[in-house]
MDTraj code that builds the backbone (N, CA, C; nanometers):
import mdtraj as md
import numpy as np

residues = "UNK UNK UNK UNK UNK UNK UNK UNK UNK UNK UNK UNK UNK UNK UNK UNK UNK UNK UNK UNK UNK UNK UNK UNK UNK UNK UNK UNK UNK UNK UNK UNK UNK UNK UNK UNK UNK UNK UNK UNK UNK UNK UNK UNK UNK UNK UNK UNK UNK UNK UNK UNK UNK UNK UNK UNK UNK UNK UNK UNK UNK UNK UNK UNK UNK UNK UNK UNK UNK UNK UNK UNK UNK UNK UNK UNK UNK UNK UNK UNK UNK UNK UNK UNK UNK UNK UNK UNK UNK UNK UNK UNK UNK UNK UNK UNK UNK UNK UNK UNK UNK UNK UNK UNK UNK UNK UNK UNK UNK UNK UNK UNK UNK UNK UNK UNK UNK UNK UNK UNK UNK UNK UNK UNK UNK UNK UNK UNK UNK UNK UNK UNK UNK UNK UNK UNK UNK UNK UNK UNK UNK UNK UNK UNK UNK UNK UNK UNK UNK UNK UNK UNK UNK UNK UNK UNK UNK UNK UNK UNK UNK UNK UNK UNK UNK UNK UNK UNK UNK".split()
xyz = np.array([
    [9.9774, 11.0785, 8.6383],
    [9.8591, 11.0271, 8.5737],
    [9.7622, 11.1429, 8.5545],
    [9.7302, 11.1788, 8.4552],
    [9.5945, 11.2852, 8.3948],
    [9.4686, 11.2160, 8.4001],
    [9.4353, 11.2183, 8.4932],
    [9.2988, 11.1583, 8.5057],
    [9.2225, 11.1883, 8.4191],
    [9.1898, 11.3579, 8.4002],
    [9.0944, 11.2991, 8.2792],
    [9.1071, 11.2869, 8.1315],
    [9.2355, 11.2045, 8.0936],
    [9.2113, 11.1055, 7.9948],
    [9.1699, 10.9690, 8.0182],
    [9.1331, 10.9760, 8.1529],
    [9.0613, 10.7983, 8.1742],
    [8.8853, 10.8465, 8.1116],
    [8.8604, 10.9149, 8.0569],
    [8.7049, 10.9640, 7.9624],
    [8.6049, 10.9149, 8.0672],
    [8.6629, 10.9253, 8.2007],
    [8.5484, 10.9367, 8.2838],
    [8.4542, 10.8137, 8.3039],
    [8.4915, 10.7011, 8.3070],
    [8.4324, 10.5659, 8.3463],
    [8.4182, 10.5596, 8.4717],
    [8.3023, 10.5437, 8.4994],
    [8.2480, 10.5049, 8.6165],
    [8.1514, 10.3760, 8.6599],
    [8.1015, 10.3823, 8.7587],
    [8.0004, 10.2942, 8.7722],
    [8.0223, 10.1404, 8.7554],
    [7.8660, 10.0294, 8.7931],
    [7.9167, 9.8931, 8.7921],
    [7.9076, 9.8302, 8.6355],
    [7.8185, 9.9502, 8.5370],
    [7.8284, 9.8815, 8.4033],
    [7.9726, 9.8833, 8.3255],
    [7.9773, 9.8259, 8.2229],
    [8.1119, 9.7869, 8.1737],
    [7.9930, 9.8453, 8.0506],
    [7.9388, 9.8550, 7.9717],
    [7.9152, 9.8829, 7.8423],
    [8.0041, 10.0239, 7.7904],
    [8.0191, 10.1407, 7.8626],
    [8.0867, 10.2493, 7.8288],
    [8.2439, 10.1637, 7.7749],
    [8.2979, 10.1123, 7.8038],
    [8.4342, 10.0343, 7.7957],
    [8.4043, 9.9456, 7.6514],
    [8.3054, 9.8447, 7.6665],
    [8.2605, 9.7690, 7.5715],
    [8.2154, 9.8519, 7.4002],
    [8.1583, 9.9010, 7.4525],
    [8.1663, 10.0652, 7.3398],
    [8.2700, 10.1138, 7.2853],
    [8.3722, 10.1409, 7.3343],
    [8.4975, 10.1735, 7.3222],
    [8.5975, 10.1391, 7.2871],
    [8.5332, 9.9855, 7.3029],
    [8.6658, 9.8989, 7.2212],
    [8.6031, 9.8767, 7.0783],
    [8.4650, 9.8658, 7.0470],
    [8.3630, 9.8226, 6.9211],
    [8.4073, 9.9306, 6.8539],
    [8.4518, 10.0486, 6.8969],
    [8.4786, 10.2051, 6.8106],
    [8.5573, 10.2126, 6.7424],
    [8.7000, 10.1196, 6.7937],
    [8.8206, 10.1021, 6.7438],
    [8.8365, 9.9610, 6.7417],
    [8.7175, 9.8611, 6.7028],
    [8.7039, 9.7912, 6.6540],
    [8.8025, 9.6451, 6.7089],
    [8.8554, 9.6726, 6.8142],
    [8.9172, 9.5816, 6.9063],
    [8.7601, 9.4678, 6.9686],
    [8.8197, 9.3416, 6.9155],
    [8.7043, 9.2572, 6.9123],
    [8.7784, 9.1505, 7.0641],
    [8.8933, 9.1044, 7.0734],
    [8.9624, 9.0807, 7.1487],
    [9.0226, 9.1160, 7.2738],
    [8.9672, 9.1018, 7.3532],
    [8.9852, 9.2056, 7.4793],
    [8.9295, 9.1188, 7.6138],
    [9.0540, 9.1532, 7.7445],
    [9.0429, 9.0972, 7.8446],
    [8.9050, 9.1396, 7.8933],
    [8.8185, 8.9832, 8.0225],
    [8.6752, 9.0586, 8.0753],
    [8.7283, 9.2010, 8.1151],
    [8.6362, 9.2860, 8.1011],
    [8.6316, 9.4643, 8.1504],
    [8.6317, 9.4576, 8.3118],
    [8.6106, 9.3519, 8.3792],
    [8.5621, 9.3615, 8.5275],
    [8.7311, 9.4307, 8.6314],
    [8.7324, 9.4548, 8.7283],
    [8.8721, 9.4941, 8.8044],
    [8.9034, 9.6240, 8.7767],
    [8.9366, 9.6484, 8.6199],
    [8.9863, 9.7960, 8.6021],
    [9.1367, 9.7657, 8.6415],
    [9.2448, 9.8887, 8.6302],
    [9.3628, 9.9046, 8.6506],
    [9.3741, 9.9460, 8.7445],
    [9.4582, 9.9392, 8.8355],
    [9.5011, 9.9999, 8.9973],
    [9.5162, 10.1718, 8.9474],
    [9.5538, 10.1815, 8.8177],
    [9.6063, 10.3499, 8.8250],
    [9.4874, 10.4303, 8.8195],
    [9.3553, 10.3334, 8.8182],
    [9.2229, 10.4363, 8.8172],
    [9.1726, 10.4819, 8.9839],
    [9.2581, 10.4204, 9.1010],
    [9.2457, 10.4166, 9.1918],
    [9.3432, 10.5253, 9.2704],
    [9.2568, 10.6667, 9.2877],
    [9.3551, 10.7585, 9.2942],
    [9.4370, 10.7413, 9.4480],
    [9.3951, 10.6629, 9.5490],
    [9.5257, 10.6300, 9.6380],
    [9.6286, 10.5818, 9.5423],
    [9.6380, 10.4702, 9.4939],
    [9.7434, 10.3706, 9.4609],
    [9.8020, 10.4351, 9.3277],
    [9.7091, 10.5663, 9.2436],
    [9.7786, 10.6382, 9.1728],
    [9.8877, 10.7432, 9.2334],
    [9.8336, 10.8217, 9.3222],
    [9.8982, 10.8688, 9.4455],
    [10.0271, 10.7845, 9.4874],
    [10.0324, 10.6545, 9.5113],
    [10.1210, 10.6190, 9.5542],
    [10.2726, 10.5832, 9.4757],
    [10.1842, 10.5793, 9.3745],
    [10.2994, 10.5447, 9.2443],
    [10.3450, 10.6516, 9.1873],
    [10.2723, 10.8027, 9.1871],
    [10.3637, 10.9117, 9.1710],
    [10.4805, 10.9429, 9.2595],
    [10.4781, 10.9092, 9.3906],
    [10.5333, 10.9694, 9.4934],
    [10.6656, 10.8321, 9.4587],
    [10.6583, 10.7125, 9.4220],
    [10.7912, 10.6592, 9.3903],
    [10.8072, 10.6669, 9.3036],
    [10.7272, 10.7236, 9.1962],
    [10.7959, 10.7167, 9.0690],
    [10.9049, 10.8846, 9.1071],
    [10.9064, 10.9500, 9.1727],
    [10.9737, 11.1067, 9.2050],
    [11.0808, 11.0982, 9.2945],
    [11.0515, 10.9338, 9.3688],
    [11.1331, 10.9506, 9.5010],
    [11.3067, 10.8352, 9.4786],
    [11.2591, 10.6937, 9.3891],
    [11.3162, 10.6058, 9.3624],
    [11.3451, 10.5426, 9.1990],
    [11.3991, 10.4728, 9.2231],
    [11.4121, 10.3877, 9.1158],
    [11.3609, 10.2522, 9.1458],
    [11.1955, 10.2246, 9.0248],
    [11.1465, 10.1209, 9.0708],
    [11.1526, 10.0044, 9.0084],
    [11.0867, 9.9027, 9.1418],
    [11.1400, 9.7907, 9.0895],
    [10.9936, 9.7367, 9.1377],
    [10.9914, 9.5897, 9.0405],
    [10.8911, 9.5307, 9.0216],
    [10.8127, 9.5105, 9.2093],
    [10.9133, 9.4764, 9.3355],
    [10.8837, 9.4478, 9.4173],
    [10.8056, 9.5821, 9.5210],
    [10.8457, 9.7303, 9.4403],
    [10.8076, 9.8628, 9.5027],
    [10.6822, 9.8627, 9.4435],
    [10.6668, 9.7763, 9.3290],
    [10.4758, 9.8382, 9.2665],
    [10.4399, 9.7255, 9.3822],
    [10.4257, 9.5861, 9.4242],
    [10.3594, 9.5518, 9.5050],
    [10.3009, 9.5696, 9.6045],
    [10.4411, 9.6444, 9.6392],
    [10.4225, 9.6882, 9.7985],
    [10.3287, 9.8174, 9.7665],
    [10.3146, 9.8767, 9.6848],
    [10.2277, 10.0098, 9.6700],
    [10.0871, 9.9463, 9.7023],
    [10.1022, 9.8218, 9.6664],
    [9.9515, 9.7259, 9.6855],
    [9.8766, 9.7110, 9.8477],
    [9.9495, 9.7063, 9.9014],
    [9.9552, 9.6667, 10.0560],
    [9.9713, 9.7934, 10.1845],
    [9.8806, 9.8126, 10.2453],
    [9.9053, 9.8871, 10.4233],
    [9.8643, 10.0805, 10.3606],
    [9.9113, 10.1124, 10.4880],
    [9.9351, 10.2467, 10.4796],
    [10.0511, 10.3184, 10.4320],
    [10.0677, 10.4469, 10.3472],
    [10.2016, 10.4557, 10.3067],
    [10.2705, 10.6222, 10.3606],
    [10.4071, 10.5966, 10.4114],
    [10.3596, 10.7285, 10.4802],
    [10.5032, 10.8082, 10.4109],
    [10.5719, 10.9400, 10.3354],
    [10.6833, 10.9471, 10.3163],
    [10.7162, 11.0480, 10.4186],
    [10.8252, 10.9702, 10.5193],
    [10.8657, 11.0376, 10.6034],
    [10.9997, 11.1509, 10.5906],
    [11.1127, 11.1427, 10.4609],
    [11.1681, 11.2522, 10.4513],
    [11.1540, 11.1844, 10.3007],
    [11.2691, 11.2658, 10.2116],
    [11.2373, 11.2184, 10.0415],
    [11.3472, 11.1098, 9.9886],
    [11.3944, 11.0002, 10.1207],
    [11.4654, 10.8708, 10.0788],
    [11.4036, 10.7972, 10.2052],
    [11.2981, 10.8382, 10.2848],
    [11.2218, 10.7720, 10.3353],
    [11.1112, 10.6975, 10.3542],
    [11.0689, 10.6264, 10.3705],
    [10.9248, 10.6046, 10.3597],
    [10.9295, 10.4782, 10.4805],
    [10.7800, 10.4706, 10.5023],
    [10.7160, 10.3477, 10.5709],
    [10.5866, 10.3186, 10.5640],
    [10.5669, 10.1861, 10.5283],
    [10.4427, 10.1135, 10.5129],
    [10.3799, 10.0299, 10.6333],
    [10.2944, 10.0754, 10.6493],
    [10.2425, 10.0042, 10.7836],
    [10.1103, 9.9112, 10.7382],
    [10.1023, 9.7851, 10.8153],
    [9.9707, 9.7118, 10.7721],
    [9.8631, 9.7340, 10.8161],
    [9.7569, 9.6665, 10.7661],
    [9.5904, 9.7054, 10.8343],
    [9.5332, 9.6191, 10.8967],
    [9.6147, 9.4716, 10.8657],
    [9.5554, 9.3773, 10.9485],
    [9.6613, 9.2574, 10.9565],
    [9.6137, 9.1345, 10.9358],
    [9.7051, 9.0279, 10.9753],
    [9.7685, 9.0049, 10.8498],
    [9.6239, 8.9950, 10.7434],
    [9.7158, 8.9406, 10.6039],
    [9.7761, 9.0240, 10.5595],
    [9.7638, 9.1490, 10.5754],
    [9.8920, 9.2896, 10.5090],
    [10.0204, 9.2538, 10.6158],
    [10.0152, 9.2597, 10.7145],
    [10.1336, 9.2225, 10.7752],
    [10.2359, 9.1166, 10.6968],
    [10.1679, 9.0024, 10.6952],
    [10.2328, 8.8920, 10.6403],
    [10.2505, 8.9566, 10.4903],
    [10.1885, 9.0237, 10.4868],
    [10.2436, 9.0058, 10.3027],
    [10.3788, 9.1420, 10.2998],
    [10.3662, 9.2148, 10.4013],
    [10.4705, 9.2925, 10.3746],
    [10.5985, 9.2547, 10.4383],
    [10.6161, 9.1849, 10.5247],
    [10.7187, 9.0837, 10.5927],
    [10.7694, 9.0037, 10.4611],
    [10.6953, 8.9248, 10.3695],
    [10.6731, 8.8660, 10.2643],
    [10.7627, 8.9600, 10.1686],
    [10.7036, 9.0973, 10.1473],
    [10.7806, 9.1745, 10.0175],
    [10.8727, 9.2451, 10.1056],
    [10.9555, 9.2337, 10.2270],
    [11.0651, 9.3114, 10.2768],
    [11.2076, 9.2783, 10.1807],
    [11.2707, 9.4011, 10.2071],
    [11.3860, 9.3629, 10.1418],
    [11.4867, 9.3432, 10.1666],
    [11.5924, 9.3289, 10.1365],
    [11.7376, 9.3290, 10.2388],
    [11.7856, 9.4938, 10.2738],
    [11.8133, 9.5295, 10.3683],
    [11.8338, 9.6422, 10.4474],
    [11.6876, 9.7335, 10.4579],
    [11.5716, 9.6895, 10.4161],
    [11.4485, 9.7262, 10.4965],
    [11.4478, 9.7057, 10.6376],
    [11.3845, 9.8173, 10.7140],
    [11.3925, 9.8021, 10.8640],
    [11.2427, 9.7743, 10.8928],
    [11.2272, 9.6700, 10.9573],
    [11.0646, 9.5850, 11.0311],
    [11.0459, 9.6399, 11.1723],
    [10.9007, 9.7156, 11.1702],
    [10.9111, 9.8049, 11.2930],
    [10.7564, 9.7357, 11.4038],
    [10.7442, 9.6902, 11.4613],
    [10.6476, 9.6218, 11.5299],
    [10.6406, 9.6640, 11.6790],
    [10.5190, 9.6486, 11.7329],
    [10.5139, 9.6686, 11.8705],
    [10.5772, 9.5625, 11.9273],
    [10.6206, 9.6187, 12.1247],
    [10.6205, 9.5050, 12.1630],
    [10.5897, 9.4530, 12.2981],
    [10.4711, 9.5119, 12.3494],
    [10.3913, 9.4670, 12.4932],
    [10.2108, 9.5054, 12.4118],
    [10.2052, 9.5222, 12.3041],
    [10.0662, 9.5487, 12.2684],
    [10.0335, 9.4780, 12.0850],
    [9.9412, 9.4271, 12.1500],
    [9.8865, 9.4505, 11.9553],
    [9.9056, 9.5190, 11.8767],
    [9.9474, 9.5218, 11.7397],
    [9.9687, 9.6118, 11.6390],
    [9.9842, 9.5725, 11.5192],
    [10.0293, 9.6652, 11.4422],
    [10.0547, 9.6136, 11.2964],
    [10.2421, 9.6226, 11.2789],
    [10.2576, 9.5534, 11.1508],
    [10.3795, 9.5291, 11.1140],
    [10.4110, 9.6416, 10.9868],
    [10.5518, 9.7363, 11.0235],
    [10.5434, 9.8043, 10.9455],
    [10.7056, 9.8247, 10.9110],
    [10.7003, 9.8584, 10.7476],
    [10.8336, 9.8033, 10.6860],
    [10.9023, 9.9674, 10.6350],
    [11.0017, 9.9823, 10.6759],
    [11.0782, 10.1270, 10.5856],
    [11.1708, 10.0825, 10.5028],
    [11.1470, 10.2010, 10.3945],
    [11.2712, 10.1675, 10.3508],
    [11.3231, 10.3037, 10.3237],
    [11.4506, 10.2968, 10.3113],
    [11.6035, 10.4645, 10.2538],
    [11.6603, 10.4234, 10.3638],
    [11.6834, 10.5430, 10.3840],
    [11.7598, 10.6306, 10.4780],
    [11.7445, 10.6333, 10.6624],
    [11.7394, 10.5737, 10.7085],
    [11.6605, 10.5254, 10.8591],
    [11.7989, 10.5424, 10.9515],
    [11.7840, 10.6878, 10.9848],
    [11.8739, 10.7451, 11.1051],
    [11.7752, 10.7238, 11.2421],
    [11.8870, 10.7927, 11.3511],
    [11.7546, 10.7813, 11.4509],
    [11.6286, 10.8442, 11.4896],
    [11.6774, 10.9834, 11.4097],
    [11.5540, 11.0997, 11.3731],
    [11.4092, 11.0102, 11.3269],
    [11.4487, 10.9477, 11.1917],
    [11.3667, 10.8319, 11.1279],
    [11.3267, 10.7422, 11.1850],
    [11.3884, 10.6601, 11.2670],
    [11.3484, 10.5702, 11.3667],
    [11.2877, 10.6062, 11.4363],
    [11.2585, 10.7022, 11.5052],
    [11.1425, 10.7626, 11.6169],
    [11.0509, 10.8077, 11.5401],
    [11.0617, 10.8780, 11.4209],
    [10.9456, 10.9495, 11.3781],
    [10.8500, 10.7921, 11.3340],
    [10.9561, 10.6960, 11.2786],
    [10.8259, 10.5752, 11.2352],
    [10.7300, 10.5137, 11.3620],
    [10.8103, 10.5390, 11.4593],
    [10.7714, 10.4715, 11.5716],
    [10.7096, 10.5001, 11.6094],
    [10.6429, 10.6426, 11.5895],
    [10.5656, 10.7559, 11.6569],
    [10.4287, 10.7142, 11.5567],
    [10.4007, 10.6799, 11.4510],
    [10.3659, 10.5912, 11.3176],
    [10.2936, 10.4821, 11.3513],
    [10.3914, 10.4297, 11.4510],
    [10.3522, 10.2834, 11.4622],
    [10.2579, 10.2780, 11.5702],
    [10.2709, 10.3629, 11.6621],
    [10.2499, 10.3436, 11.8028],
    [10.0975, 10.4179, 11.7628],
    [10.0704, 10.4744, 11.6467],
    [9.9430, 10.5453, 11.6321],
    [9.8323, 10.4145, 11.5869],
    [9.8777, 10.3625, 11.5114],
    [9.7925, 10.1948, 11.4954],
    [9.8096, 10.1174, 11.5811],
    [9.8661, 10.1122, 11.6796],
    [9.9266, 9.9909, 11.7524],
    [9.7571, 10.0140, 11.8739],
    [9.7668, 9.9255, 11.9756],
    [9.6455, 9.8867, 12.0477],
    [9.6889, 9.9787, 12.2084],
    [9.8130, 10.0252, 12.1978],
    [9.8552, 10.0991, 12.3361],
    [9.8231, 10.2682, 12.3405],
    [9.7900, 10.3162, 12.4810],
    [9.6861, 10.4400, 12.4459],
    [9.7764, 10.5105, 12.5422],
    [9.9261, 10.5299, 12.5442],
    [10.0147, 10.6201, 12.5513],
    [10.1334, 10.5967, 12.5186],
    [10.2164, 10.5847, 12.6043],
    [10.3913, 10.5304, 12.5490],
    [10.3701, 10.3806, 12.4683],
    [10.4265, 10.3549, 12.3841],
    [10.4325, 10.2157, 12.3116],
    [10.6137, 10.1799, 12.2851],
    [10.6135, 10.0824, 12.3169],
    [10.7469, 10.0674, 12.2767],
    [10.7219, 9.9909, 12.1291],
    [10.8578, 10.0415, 12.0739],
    [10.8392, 9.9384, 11.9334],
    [10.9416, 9.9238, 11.9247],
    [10.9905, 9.7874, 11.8455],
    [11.1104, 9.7283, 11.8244],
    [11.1276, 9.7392, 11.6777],
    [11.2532, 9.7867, 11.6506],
    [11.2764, 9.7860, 11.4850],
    [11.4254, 9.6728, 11.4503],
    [11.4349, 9.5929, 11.3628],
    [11.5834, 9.5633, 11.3161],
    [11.5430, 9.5842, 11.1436],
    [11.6534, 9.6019, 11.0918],
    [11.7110, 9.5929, 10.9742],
    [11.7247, 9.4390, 10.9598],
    [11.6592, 9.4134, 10.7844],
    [11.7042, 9.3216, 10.7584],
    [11.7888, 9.2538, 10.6749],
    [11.8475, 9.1122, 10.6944],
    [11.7950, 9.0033, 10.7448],
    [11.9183, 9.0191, 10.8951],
    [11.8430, 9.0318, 11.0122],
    [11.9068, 9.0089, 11.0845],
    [12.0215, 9.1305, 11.1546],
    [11.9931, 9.2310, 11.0633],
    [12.0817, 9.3260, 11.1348],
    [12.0486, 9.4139, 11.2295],
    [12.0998, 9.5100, 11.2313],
    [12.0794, 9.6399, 11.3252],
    [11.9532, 9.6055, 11.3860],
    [11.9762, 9.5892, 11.5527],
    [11.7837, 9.6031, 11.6146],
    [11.8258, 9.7125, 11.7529],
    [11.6915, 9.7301, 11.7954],
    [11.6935, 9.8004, 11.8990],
    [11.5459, 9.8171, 11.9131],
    [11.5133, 9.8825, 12.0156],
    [11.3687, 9.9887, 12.0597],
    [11.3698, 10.0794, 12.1093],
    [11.2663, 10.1656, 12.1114],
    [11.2259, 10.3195, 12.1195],
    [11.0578, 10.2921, 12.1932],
    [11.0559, 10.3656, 12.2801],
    [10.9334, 10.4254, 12.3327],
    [10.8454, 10.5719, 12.2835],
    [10.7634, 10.5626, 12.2153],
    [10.7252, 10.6592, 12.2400],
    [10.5412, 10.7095, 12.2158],
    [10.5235, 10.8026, 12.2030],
    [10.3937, 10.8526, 12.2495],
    [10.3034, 10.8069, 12.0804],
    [10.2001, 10.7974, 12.0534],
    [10.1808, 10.8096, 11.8967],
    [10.1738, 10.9708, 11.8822],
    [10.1604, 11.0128, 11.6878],
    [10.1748, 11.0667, 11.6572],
    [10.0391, 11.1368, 11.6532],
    [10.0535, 11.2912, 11.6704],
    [9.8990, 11.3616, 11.6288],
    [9.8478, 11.3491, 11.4766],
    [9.7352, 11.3653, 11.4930],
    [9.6549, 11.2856, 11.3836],
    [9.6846, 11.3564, 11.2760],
    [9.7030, 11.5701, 11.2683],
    [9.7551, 11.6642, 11.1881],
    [9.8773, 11.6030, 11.1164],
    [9.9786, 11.5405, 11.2110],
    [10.1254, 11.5379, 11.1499],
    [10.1173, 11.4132, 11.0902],
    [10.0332, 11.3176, 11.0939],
    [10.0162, 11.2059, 11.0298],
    [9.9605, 11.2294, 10.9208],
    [9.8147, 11.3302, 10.8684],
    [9.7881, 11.3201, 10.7214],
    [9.9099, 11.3936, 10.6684],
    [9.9987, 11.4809, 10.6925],
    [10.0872, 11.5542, 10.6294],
    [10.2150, 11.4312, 10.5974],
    [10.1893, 11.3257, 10.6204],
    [10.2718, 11.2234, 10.6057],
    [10.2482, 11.0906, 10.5165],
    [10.1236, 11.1381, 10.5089],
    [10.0563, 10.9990, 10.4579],
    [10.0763, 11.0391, 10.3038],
    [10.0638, 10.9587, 10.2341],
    [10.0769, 10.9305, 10.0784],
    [9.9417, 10.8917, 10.0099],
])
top = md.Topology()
chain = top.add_chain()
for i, resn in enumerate(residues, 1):
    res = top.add_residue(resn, chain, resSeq=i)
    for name in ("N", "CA", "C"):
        top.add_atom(name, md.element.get_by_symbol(name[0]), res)
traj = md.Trajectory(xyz[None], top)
């Protein structure tokens, strides 16, 4: 995305937009209010990094909608939630052989991978998880593949805060 061909709209007025359509004489036009997600340079951010990494599908732009996004190698990734209703909604957009990674003696969030999830991957998400989660050293987290496959858990410490922005999306 080239940002600046968005001609630089800002602010809570809509007349710059309204202008713009009167120029090119477009009389018909959705309310101006919301804007497009791609003016939102996280969620633009996020949609470069799958548009480079995958082949997408209607259910990968949603999920770009929802949690934290982190790419852990370049057929990896994991999305972690921020609260209750991101949880549910990414449980909601999981897919079949997505792995669901959750705490499990502490509060936390619910967080979904998807590629390539060796055990290298499995600890590094966990290390991920255990950084949002409510436990303030070892955390165990439980991961299975879904629907129903592969589970297990891992203990471990969260991640330093350095190796986490170098991860984040």
């Amino acid at each position: 995305m080239n940002r600046e061909k968005l001609l630089q709209i800002s602010g809570r007025s809509r007349k710059p937009q309204i202008n713009l359509a009167a120029k090119y004489g477009i009389a018909d036009y959705p309310c101006p209010a919301g804007g497009c997600l791609l003016t939102d340079g996280g969620f633009a951010q996020r949609m470069k990094d799958l548009m480079a990494h995958s082949e997408i599908t209607l259910n990968d732009i949603e999920l770009l909608k929802t949690g934290r996004h982190f790419r852990l190698s370049f057929k990896t990734k994991l999305v972690v939630g921020r609260n209750k209703k991101q949880n549910e909604r990414l449980l909601g957009l999981a897919n079949t052989d997505d792995i669901c990674f959750e705490p499990v003696e502490v509060k936390g969030p619910i967080g979904i991978g998807r590629g390539d999830f060796d055990q290298t991957m499995i600890s590094l998400a966990s290390k991920i998880m255990a950084r949002y989660s409510d436990g303030n050293d070892e955390v165990r987290i439980a991961y299975q593949t879904l629907p129903g496959g592969k589970s297990g858990s891992t203990t471990e410490r969260p991640i330093d805060d350095m190796k986490l922005q170098r991860l984040r999306i």
